[in-house]
Residue, then its C-alpha position, 0 to 999 in steps of 0.5 A: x500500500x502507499x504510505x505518507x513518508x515521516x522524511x522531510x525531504x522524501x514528504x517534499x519530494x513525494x508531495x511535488x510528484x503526487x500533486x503537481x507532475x501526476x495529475x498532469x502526467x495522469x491528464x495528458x494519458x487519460x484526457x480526463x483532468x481528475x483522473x489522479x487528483x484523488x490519489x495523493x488525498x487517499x494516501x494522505x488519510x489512509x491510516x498505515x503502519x501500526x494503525x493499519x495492523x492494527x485494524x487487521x487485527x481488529x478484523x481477526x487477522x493474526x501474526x500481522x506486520x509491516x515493513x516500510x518500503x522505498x523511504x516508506x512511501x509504500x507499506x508491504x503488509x503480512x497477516x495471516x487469518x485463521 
């Protein structure tokens, strides 16, 4: 899943990519304007980490974990579900 990275830097890096150059990137492929402005909002809402384990567990699910991925801009997620 994608994750809303804690580095400054990487968060700076990260926001000027999903708000500026993908919804221009996503317009010019898909001729339709909000075709990626959503994105970058759900990702900053989405809970991740420990939260998201969290609700897995509350779901039944066990064993969970999470391991940033690519300076945490995306979560790789384990549980299992007996």
């Amino acid at each position: 899943e994608f994750a809303y990275p804690s580095n400054a830097l990487v968060r700076a890096l990260y926001d000027f990519y999903f708000t500026r150059l993908l919804p221009l990137i996503g317009k010019l492929i898909s001729h339709d304007s909000s075709a990626y402005e959503y994105l970058p909002t759900s990702v900053k809402h989405f809970i991740y980490g420990a939260d998201f384990t969290s609700h897995l567990e509350s779901a039944g699910f066990n064993n969970t974990s999470f391991k940033p991925q690519t300076f945490s801009i995306s979560m790789l997620y384990r549980a299992k579900k007996l």
